[in-house]
C-alpha positions as CSV (number, residue, x, y, z in Angstrom):
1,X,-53.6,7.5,149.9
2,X,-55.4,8.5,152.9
3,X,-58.5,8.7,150.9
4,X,-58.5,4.7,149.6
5,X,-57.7,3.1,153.5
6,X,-54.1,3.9,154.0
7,X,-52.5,7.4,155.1
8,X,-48.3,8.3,154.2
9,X,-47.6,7.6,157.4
10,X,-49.1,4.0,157.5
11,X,-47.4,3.2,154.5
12,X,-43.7,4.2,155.8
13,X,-44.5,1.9,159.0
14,X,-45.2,-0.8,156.7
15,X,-42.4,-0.4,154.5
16,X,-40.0,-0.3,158.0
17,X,-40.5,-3.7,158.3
18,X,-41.4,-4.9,154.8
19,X,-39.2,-8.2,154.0
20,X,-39.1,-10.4,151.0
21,X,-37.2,-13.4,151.9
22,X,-35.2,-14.9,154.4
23,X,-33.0,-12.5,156.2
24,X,-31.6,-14.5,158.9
25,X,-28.0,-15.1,159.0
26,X,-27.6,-18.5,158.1
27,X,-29.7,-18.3,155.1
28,X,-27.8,-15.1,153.9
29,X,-24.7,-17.2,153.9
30,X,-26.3,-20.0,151.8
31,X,-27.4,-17.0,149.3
32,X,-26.1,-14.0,149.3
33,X,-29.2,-12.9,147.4
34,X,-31.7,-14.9,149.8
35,X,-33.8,-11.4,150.7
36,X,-35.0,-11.0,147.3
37,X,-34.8,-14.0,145.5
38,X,-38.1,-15.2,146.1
39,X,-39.1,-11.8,144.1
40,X,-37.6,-13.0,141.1
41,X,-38.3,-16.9,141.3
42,X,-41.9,-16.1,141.6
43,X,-41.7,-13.7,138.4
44,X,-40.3,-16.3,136.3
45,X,-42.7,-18.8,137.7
46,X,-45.8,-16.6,137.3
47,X,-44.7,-15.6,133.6
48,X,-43.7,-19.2,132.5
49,X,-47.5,-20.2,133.4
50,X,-49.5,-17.1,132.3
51,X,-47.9,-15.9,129.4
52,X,-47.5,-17.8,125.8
53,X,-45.0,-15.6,123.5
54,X,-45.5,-15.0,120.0
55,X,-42.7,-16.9,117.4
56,X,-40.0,-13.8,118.6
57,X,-38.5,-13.7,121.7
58,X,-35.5,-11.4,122.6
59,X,-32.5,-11.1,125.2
60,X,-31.2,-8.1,126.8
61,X,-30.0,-6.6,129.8
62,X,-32.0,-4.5,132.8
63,X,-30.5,-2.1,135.2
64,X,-31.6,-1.5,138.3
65,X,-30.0,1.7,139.9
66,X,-28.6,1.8,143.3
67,X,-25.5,4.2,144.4
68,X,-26.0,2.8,148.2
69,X,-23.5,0.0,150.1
70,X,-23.0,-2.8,149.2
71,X,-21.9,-6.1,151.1
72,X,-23.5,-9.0,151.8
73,X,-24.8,-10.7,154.8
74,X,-27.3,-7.4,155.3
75,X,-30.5,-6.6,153.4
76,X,-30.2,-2.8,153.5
77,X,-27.0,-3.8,151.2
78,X,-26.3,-4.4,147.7
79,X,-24.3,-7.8,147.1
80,X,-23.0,-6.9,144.0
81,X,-22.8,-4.3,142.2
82,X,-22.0,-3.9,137.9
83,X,-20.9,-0.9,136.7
84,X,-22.1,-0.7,132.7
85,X,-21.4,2.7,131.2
86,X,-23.4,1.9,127.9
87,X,-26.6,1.9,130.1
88,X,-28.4,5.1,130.8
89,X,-28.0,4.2,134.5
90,X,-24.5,2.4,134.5
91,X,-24.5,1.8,138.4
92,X,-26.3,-0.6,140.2
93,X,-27.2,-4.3,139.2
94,X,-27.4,-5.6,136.2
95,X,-30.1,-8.4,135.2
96,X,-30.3,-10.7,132.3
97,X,-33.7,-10.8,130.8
98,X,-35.7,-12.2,128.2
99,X,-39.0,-10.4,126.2
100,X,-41.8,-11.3,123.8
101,X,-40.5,-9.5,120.4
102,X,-43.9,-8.7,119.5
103,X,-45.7,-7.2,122.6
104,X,-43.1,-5.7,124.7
105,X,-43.8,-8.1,127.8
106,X,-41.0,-9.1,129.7
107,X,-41.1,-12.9,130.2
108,X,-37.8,-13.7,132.4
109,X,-35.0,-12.4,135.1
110,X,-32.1,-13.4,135.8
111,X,-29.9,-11.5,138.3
112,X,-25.9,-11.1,137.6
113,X,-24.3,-12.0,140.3
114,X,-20.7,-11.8,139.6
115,X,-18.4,-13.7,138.0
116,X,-17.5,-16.5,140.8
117,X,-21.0,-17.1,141.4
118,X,-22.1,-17.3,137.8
119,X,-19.4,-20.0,137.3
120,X,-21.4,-22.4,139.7
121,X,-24.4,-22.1,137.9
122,X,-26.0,-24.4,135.7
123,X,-24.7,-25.1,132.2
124,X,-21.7,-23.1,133.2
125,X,-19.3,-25.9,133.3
126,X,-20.1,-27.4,129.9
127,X,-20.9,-23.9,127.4
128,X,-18.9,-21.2,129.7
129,X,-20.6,-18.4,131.6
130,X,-22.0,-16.6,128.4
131,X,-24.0,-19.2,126.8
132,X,-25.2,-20.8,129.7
133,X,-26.8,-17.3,130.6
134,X,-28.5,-17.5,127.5
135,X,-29.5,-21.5,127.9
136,X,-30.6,-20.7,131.3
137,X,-33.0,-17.7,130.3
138,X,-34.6,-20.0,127.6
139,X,-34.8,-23.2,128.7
140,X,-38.9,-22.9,129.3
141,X,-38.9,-22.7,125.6
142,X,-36.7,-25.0,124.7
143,X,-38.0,-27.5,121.4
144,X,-40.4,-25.0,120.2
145,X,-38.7,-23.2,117.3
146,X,-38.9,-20.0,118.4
147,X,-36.6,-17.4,117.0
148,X,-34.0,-15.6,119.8
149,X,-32.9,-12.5,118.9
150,X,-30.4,-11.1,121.2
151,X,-27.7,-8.3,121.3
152,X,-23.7,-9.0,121.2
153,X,-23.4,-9.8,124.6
154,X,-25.1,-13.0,123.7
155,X,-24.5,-13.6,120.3
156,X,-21.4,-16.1,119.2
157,X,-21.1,-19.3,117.4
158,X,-21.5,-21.5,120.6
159,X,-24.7,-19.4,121.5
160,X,-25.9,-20.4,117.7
161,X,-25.6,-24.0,118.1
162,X,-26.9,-24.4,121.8
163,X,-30.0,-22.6,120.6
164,X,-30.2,-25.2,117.7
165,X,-28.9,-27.7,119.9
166,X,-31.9,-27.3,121.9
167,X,-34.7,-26.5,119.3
168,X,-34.7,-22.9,119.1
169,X,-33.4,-20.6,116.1
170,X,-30.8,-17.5,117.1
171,X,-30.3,-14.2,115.0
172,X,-27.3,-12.1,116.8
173,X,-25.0,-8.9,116.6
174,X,-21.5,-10.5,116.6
175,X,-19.1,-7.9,117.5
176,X,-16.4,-9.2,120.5
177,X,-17.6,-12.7,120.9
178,X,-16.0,-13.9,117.3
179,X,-14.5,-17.2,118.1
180,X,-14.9,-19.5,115.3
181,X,-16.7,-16.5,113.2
182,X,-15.7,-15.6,109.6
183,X,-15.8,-11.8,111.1
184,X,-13.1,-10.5,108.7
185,X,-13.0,-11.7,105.6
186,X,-17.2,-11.4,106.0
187,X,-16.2,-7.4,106.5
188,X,-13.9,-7.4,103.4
189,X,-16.5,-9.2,100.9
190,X,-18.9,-6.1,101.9
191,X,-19.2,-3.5,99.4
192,X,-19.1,0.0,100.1
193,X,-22.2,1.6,99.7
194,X,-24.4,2.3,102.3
195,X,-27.1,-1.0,102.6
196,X,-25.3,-3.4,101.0
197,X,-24.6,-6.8,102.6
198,X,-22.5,-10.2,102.1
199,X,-23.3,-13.5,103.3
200,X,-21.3,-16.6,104.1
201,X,-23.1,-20.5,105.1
202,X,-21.9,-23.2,106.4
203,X,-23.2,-26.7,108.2
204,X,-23.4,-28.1,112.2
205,X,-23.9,-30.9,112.9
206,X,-26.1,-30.7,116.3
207,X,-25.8,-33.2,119.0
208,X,-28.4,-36.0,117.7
209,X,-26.5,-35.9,114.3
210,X,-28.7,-33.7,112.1
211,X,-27.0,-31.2,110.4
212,X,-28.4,-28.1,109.9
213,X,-27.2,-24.9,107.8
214,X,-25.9,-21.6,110.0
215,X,-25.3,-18.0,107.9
216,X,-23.5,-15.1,108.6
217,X,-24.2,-11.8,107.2
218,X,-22.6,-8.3,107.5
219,X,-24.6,-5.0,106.7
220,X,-23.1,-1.8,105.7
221,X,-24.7,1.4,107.4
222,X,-22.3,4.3,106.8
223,X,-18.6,3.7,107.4
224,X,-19.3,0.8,109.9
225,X,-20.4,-2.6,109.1
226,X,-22.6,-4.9,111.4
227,X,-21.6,-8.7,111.4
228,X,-24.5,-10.6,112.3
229,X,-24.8,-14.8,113.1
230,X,-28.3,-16.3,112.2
231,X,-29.7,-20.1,111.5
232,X,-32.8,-18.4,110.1
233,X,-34.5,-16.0,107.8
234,X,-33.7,-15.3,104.2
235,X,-30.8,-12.9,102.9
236,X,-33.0,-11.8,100.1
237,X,-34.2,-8.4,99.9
238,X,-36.5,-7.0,102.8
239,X,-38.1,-3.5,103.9
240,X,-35.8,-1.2,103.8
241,X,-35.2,0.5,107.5
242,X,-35.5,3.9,107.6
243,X,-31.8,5.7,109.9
244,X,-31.2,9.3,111.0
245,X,-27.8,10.5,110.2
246,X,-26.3,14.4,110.7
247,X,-24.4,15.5,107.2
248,X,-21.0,17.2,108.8
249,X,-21.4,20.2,107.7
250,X,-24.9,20.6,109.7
251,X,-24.0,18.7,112.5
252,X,-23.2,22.1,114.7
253,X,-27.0,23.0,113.9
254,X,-28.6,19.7,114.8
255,X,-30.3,19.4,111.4
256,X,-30.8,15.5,110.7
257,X,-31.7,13.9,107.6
258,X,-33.2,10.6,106.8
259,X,-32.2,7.8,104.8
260,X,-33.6,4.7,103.7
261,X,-31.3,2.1,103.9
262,X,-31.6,-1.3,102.0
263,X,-31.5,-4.7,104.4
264,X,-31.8,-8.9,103.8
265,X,-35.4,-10.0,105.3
266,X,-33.3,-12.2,108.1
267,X,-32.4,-8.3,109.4
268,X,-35.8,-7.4,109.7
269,X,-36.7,-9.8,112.2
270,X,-33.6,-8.6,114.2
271,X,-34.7,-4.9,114.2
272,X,-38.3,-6.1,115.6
273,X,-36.7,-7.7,118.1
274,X,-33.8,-5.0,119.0
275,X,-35.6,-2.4,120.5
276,X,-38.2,-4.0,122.8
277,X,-36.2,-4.3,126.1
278,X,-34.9,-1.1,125.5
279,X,-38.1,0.6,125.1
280,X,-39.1,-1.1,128.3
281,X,-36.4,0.2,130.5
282,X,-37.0,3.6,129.7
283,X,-40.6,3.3,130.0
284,X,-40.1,2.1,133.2
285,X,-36.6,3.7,134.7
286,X,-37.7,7.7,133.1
287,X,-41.3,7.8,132.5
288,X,-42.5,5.6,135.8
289,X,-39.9,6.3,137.8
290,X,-40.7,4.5,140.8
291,X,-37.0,4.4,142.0
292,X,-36.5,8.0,141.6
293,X,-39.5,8.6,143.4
294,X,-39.5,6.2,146.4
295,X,-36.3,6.7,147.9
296,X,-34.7,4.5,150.1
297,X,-31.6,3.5,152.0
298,X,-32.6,-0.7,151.6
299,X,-31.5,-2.5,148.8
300,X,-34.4,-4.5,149.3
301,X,-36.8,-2.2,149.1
302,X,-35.2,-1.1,146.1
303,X,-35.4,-4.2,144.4
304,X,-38.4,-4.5,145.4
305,X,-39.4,-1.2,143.7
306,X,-37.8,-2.3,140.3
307,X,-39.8,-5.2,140.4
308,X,-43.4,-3.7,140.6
309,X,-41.7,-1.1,138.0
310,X,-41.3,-4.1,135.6
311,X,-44.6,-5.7,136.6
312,X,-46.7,-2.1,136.3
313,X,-44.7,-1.9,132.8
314,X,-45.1,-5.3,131.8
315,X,-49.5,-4.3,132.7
316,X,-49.2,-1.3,129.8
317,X,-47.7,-3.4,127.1
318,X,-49.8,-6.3,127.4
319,X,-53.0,-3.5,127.5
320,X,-51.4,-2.1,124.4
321,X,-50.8,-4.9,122.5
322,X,-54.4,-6.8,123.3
323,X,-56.8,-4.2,123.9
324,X,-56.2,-0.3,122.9
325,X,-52.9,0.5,120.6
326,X,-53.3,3.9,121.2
327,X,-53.4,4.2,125.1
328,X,-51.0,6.7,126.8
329,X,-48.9,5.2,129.3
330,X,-49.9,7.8,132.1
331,X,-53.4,7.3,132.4
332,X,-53.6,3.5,132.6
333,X,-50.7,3.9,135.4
334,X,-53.7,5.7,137.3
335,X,-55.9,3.3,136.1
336,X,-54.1,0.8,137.5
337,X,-53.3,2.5,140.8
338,X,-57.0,2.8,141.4
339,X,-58.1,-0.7,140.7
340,X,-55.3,-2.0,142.9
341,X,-56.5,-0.2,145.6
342,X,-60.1,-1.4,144.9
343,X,-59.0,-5.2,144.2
344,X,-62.0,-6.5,142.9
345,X,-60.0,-9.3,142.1
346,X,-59.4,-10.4,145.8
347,X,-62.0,-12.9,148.1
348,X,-64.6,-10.8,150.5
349,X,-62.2,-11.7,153.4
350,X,-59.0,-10.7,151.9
351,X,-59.9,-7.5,150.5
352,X,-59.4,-4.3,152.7
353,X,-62.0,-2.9,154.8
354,X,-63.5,0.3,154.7
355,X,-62.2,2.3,157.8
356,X,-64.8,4.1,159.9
357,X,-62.6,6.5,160.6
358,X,-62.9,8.4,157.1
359,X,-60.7,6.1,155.6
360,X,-58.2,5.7,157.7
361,X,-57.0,2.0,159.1
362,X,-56.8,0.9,162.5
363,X,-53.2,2.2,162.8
364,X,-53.8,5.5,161.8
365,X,-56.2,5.7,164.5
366,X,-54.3,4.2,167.0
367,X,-51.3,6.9,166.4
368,X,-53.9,10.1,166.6
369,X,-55.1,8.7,170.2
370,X,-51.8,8.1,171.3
371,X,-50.7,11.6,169.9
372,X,-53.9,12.9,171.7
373,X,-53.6,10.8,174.8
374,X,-49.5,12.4,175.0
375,X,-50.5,15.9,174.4
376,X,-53.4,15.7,177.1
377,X,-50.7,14.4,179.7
378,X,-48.1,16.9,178.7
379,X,-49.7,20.3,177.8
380,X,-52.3,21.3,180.9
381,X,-52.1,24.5,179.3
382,X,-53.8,23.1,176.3
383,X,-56.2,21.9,178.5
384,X,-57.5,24.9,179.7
385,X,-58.0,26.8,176.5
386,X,-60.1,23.7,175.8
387,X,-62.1,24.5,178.9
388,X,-62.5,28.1,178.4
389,X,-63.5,27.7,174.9
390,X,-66.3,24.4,176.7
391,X,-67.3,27.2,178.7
392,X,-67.8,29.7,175.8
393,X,-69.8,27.1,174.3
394,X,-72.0,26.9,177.2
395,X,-72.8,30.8,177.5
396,X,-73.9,30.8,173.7
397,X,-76.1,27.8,174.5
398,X,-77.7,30.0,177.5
399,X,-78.3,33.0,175.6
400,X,-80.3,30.3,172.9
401,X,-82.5,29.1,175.8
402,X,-83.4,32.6,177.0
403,X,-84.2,33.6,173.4
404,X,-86.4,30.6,173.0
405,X,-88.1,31.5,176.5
406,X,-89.1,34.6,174.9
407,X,-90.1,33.3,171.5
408,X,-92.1,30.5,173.4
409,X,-93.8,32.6,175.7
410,X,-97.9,32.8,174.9
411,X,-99.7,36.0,173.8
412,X,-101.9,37.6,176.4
413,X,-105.7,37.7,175.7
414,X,-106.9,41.1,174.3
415,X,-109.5,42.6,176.5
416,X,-113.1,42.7,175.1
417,X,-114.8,46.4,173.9
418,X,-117.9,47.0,175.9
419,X,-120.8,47.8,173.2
420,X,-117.9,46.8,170.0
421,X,-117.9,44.2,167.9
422,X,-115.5,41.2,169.0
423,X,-111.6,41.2,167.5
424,X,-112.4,45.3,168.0
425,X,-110.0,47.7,170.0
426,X,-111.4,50.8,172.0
427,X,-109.9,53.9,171.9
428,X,-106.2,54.2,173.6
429,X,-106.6,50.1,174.2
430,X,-104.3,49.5,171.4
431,X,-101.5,51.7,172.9
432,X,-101.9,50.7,176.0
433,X,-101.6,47.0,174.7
434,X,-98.2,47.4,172.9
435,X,-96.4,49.5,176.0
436,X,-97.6,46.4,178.4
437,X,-96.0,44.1,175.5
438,X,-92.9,45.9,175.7
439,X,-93.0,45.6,179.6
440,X,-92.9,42.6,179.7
441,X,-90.3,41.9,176.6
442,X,-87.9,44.2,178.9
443,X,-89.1,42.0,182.4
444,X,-87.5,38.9,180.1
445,X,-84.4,39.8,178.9
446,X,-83.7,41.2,183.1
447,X,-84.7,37.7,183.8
448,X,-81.7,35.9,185.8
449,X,-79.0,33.7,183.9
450,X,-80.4,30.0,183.5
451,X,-77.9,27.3,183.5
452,X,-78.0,25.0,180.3
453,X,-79.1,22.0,181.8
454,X,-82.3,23.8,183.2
455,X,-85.7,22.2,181.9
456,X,-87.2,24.6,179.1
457,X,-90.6,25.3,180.1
């Protein structure tokens, strides 16, 4: 980082006093979650505004890993913590969060905070805690006939009819939530073989008095079969999806097969939908990796962390999807890395300076001459080999003055041949010439020390 305006060591005294939010006592009483709210609010707000999702949106859930403290009234502490042992990382806190079906972007947050705080949130008193999750994370959508596709912990009747209640169509896995849901005798009108699928329809009337029709469909794959609530779609025959199974008697060598299973159309759109949260996470949680790779012992900072995971994550996907379908994750994370550290992006007055000190900021230069200014007062030792090796350097530069004395010095005139031509040497002259030469080399090099401010002649 050193090379781009900021050394490691600059960026750990930043992050010592990095804050997100209020952290004073009073407000941490107000919220428990006041130190890293702001984080979330302003993703929500920022995504509302800049993104428009296609006709598919989906609901999920999001883990963000912490095995640190937790308690409340102190930012380096989790206030709650979820334990999910479905999720590849089943500890830390769990967030409720919403995605465009077709690009993989993630579009909203919402941060589980336990069961006596959900309670007092909005919706809570008139759907229960479950479907006002889901009203909360699509309200910005609300009245434009969008399709939600969410997993079983959102899916149920209720969740159905607030959706339709409120303009937007729901396709769902129902597996506990099955209050008021034809879940058995659905199960028992499903044939055996592998594909095959039942259907049952009925009426709700929603709150303006407009009725409008509601399925449910169950889907055989192997010996289970998926019950599934929908007030959308088509039950006639789709694409077949394509599943890995393991026959029993090769299951010991790993050998997989693949089978193309028959499904309705209405189950297409769900399998779009199902995996794009998913893929997310693991884009972000094991190939990313920020939290594994900044540790920390602040639940803020790791929140913190998550966050620019989701938001670097959220930068690939929307690349992807708009630009290049075929780019590898890796390489636009450096990409990305290098044109935030070059913000071209940013005003003249905001954007960071170019140190003088070979890229190094103002800090780092402060720390080296305090580190020089402490080992100058406390090693006098170090001090003197400085002043032995000065003095070295002041013999060398001596002996380079003397030489240039001697390479400076003029030639002597050659004395003339009587009765020869001129430039002409008489006999013995030329001898004698050279040994004076030499004299006079030898007078030179004798010649007393001269100090290295001395005047060169």
């Amino acid at each position: 980082m050193g090379r781009h305006g900021m050394t490691y060591a600059e960026f750990k005294k930043i992050r010592s006093v990095l804050s997100f939010g209020p952290s004073d006592e009073a407000s941490l009483r107000a919220d428990n979650w006041a130190f890293v709210r702001n984080l979330v609010t302003l993703y929500n707000k920022s995504r509302e505004e800049v993104v428009t999702p296609g006709w598919l949106i989906t609901g999920d859930e999001t883990m963000v890993a912490w095995r640190g403290q937790n308690g409340v009234l102190n930012i380096m502490k989790c206030p709650h913590l979820s334990w999910v042992p479905r999720k590849p990382e089943p500890l830390g806190v769990e967030l409720k969060t919403v995605g465009d079906a077709l690009s993989g972007i993630m579009l909203r947050i919402e941060i589980c905070e336990g069961k006596e705080a959900m309670k007092t949130k909005k919706f809570s008193a008139e759907y229960g805690a479950t479907t006002a999750c889901t009203m909360r994370l699509f309200k910005p959508w609300f009245g434009t006939q969008r399709v939600v596709a969410a997993d079983s912990w959102f899916a149920g009747v209720k969740t159905a009819w607030a959706m339709l209640d409120n303009g937007l169509h729901f396709i769902g896995d129902v597996k506990t939530n099955s209050s008021l849901f034809c879940k058995d005798a659905l199960v028992a009108a499903t044939a055996q073989e592998t594909g095959a699928w039942a259907t049952y329809s009925t009426m709700l009337t929603t709150s303006n008095g407009k009725e409008v029709p509601i399925y449910s469909v169950s889907h055989r794959r192997g010996e289970a079969t998926h019950t599934f609530i929908a007030s959308c779609g088509t039950t006639l025959r789709g694409s077949s999806t394509k599943a890995y199974f393991a026959d029993d008697e090769e299951r010991a060598s790993g050998q997989e097969f693949e089978l193309y299973r028959q499904a309705p159309r209405v189950l297409n759109d769900f399998t779009i939908a199902q995996p794009c949260l998913d893929r997310h996470n693991r884009y972000r949680q094991y190939i990313l990796a920020m939290e594994k790779r900044i540790l920390t012992n602040s639940f803020g900072m790791r929140f913190c962390t998550a966050m620019h995971g989701i938001l670097f994550t959220d930068c690939f996907f929307a690349y992807r999807y708009f630009i290049d379908k075929e780019v590898d994750f890796k390489a636009i994370m450096g990409k990305l890395a290098m044109k935030l550290m070059h913000n071209s992006f940013l005003d003249k007055d905001e954007s960071p300076r170019k140190s003088p000190n070979g890229g190094r900021g103002s800090l780092a230069r402060l720390a080296v001459s305090s580190r020089r200014a402490q080992a100058h007062a406390a090693a006098p030792r170090a001090r003197l080999r400085r002043r032995a090796a000065a003095a070295v350097h002041l013999l060398r530069q001596e002996d380079l003055l003397r030489l240039r004395l001697l390479l400076d010095e003029p030639l002597r005139p050659r004395a003339a041949v009587p009765g020869g031509d001129k430039g002409q040497e008489g006999p013995g002259q030329g001898e004698d010439r050279r040994r004076n030469r030499s004299s006079s080399t030898r007078a030179s090099l004798a010649m007393p020390k001269i100090r290295c401010c001395a005047q060169a002649p």
